[in-house]
C-alpha positions in Angstrom: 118.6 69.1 100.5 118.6 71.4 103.6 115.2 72.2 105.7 114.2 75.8 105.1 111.0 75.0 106.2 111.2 74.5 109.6 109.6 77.0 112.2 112.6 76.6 114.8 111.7 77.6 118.2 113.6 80.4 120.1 111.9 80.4 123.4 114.2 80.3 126.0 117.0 80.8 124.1 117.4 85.1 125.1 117.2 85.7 121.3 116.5 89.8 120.9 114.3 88.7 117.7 111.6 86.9 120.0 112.1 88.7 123.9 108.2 90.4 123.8 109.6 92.3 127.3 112.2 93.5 125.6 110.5 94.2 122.3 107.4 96.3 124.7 110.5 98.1 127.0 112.7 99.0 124.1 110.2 100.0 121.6 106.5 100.4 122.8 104.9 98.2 120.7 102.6 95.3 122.2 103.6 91.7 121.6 101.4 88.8 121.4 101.8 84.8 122.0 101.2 84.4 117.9 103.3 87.9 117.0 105.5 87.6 114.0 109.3 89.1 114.5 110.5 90.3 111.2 112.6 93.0 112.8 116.5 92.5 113.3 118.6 91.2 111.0 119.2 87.5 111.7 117.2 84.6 109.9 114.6 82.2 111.3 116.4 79.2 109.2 118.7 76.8 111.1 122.1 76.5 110.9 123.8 74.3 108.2 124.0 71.0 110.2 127.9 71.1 109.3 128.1 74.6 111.4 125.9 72.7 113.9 128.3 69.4 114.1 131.7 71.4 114.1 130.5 73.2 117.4 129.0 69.8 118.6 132.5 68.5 118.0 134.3 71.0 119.5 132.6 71.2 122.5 133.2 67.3 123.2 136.9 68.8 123.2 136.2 69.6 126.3 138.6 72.5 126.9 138.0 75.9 125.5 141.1 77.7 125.7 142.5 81.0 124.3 142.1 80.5 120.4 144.3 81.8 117.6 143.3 82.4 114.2 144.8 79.1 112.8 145.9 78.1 109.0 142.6 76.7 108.7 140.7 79.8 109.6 142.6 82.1 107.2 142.7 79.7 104.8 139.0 79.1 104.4 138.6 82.4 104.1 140.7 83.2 101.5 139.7 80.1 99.2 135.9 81.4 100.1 136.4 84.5 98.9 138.6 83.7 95.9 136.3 80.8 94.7 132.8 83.0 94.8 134.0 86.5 94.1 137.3 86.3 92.8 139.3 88.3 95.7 142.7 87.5 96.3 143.5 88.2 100.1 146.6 87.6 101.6 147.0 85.7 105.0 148.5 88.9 106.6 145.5 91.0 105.5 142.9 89.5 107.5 142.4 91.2 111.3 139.6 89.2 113.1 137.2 92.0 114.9 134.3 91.2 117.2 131.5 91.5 114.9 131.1 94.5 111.9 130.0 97.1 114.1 133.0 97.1 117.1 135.2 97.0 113.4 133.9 100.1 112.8 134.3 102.0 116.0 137.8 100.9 116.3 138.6 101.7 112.6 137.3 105.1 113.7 139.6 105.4 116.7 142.5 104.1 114.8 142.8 106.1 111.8 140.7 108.9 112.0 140.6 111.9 114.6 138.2 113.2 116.9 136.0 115.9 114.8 136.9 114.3 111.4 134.5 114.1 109.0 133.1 110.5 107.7 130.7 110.1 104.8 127.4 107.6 105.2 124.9 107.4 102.8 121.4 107.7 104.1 119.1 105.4 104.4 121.5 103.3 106.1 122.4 101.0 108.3 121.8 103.2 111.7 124.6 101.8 113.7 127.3 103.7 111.3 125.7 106.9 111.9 125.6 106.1 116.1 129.3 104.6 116.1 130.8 108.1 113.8 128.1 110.0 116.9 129.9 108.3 119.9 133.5 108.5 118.8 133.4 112.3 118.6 133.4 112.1 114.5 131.1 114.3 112.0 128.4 112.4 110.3 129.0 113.6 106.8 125.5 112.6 104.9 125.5 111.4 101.4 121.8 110.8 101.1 121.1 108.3 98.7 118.7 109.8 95.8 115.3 108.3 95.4 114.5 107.5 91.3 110.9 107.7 89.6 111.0 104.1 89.9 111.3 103.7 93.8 115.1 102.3 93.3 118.3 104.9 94.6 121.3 105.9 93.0 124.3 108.0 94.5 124.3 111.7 94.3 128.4 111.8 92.5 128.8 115.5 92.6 127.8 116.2 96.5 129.9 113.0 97.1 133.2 114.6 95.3 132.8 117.9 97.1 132.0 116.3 100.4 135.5 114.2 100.0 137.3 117.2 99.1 136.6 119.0 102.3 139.6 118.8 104.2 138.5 117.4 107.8 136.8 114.5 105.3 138.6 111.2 106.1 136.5 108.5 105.7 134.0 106.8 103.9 131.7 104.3 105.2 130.3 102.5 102.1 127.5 99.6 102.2 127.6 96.7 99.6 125.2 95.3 99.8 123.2 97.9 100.5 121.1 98.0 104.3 118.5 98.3 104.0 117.4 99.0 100.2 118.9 96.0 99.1 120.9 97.8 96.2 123.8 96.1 94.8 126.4 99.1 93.5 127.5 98.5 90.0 131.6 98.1 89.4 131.4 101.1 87.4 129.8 103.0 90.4 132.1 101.4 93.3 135.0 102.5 90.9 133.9 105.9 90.8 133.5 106.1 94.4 137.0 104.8 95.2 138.6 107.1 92.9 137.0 109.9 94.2 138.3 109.1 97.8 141.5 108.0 96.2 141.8 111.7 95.0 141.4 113.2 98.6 143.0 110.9 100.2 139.8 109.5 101.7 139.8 105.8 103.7 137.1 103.7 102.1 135.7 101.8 104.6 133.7 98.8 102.4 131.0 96.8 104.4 130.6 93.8 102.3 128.9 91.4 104.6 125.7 90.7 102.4 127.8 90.1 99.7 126.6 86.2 100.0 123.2 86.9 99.7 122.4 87.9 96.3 119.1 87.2 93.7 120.1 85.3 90.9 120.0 87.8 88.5 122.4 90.1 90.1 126.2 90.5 90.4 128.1 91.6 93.3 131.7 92.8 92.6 134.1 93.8 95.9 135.8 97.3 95.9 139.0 94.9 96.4 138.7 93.6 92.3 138.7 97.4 91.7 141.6 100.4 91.1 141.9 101.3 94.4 144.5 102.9 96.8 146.0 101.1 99.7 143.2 103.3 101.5 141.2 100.7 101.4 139.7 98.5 104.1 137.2 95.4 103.4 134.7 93.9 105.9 133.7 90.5 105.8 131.7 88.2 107.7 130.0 84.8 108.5 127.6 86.4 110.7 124.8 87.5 108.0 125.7 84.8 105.1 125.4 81.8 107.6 123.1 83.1 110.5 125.8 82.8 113.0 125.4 86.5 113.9 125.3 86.1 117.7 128.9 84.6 117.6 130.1 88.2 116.4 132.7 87.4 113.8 134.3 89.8 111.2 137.3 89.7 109.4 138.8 92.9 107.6 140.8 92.5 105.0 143.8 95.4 104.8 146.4 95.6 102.7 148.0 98.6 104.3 150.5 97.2 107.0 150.4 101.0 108.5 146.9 101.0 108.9 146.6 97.4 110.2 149.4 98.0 112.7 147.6 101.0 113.8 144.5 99.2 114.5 145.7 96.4 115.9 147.8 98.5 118.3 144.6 100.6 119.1 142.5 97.5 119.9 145.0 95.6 121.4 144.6 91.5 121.5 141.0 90.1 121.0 141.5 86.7 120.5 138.8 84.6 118.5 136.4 82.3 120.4 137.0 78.5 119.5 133.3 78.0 118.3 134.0 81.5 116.4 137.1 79.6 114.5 135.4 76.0 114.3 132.0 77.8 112.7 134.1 79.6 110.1 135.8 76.8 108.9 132.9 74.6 108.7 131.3 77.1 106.9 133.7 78.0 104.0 134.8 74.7 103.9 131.9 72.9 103.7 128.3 75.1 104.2 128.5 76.5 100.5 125.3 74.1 99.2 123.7 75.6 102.0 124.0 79.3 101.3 122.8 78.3 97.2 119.6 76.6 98.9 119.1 79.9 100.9 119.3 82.2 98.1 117.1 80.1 95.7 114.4 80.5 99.4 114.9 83.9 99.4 114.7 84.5 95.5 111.4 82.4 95.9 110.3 84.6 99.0 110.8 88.2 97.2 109.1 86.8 93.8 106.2 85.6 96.2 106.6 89.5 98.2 106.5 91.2 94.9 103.8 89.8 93.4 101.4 89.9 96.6 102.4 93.5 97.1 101.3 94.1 93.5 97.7 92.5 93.6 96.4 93.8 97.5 98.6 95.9 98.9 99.3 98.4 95.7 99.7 101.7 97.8 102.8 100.6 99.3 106.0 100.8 97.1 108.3 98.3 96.9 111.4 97.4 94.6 112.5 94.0 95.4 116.1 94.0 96.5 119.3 92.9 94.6 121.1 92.0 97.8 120.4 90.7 101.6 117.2 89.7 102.7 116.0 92.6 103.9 112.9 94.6 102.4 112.7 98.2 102.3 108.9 99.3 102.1 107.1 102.7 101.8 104.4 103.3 103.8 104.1 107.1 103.6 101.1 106.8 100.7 99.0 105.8 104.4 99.8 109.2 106.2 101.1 108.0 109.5 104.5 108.8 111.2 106.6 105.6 112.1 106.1 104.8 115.3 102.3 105.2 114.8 102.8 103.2 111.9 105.1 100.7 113.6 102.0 100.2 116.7 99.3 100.0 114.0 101.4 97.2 112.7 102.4 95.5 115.9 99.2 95.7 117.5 96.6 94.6 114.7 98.6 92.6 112.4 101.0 91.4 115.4 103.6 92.1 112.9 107.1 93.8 114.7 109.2 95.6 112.1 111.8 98.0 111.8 110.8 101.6 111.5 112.6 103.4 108.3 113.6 107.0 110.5 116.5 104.6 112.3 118.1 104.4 109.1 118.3 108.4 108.4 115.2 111.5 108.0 115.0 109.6 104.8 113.6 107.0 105.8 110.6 108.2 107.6 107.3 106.7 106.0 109.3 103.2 105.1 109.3 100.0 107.2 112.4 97.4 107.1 111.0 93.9 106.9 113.4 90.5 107.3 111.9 87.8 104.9 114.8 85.3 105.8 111.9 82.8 107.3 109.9 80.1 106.1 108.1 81.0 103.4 104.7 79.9 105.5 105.8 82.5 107.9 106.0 84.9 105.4 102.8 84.4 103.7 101.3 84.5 106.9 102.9 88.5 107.5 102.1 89.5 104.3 98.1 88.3 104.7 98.0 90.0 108.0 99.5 93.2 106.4 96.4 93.0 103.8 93.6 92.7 106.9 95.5 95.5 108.2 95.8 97.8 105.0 94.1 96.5 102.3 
């Protein structure tokens, strides 16, 4: 059994979560010695102790040379990735990136001209739509569409006639989805790729929640799929293992042209030796670990969804399939985000995300991390009643 209960201290570590100057500079919002961070996406849980020890080990190397992407390292991801999800990925596929969202911006550069078009489906994760913004690209929006029942499904028809314009060239596709949490059906994913098949359109897949998953859903990669060889597959330690601040992604790509191109655009970026050692401590021998954290976070949601049910009914909430973020509407209260995100911070001493970063779509909703002890979480959730109950 691992320790999931644990508050682990961060103070003094520099950890964005936790820096109350930075959180006051950044956002505005005030910060208190007993606030609660439940903002950006990393969890408050501790490392699996095998992660911890590999690094521990390699550090008594002594010597922290320029690192390779070894055997070991490609192998642990392929036998991680064919064991849980049935993916078979080829040694030559994998390109290490430094971290998901450089992966992007460089996939942008590589294949894809300035003034292209590239599809996101809002609410999103916000760095796609700044990454397409700063590489001179055209945020094509896709807006997810909001069901009677609070949950979202994809709008097909805008989606086909988006892909069919002709300075359309990529897709940027979240599964899991950030931050609703939505897991995309294989009959959905499939209609997606065929559509960008059709138009030639890159499908750029972001599957680096696909670890974290409730027990009664099913997560199935675009690469199990019909698909063209426009296809490119993130995937990443980072989230699934809270390793995030070591920044490593691995894309998988089948197309050699493609993957030359990129790797020729972004030139050699070597792996860190604690990025390698963590990865194959992970896949190798953290997998216990991740079904301990998903049987927390199933226990954390089921805990959320009731509480939010009984006191805090005016808020709408669908628990998520995928990740452990929580996507919450707040607009039944009347107040704009950043009113709604001081209200929070400075009477529940709560700091959350605000739902307009993700896309107009989101304004009125708040993005809430429960990856924490669940203590931590009953405590948010009981200041959120004083506050709005």
């Amino acid at each position: 059994m691992y320790d999931f209960e644990t508050c682990v201290n961060r103070e003094g570590t520099a950890a964005i979560k936790v820096d109350g100057a930075m959180i006051k500079e950044r956002f505005d919002l005030d910060y208190f010695d007993d606030t609660i961070s439940m903002w950006v996406a990393d969890m408050d849980f501790a490392c699996a102790p095998e992660i911890v020890e590999a690094i521990k080990n390699r550090a008594d190397r002594l010597i922290f040379g320029y690192t390779m992407p070894s055997k070991d390292y490609k192998d642990s991801i392929i036998n991680w990735y064919k064991r849980r999800h049935n993916m078979n990925i080829e040694p030559e596929w994998i390109v290490f990136s430094n971290g998901t969202v450089a992966a992007i911006r460089n996939v942008l550069y590589a294949l894809t001209e300035e003034g292209d078009g590239v599809i996101i489906q809002p609410p999103v994760y916000y760095p796609f739509e700044q990454q397409i913004r700063e590489t001179g690209r055209k945020i094509v929006n896709n807006n997810l569409v909001r069901n009677d029942d609070n949950s979202y499904s994809i709008n097909f028809d805008e989606f086909e006639e988006q892909c069919k314009q002709p300075h359309t060239k990529m897709f940027i596709y979240c599964n899991p989805h950030n931050p609703t949490g939505n897991i995309w059906s294989a009959d959905e994913t499939q209609r997606l790729l065929d559509i960008c098949a059709a138009n030639n359109v890159i499908v750029f897949s972001d599957e680096i929640h696909c670890d974290l998953i409730r027990s009664d859903s099913e997560f199935v990669s675009a690469l199990n799929l019909r698909h063209s060889k426009n296809l490119i597959i993130a995937t990443a330690v980072n989230k699934t293992f809270n390793v995030a601040g070591l920044h490593i992604t691995n894309l998988v790509i089948e197309n050699d042209q493609y993957r030359n191109k990129l790797v020729s655009y972004k030139g050699m970026v070597d792996l860190s030796p604690f990025a390698l050692e963590t990865t194959v401590a992970a896949y190798n021998r953290s997998e216990d670990w991740v079904t301990q954290l998903n049987n927390v976070l199933d226990e954390n949601l089921n805990y959320m969804d009731e509480f939010i049910k009984l006191n805090l009914p005016r808020i709408k909430f669908v628990k998520p399939q995928g990740t452990y973020l929580t996507w919450l509407d707040f607009s039944d209260y009347g107040m704009k985000g950043s009113d709604l995100l001081k209200k929070i911070a400075s009477e529940a001493h709560l700091i959350l995300e605000d739902g307009i970063i993700f896309g107009e779509c989101g304004e009125g909703f708040i993005r809430m991390n429960i990856a924490c002890p669940k203590t931590v979480l009953i405590e948010a959730l009981d200041r959120l009643k004083r506050v709005f109950g």
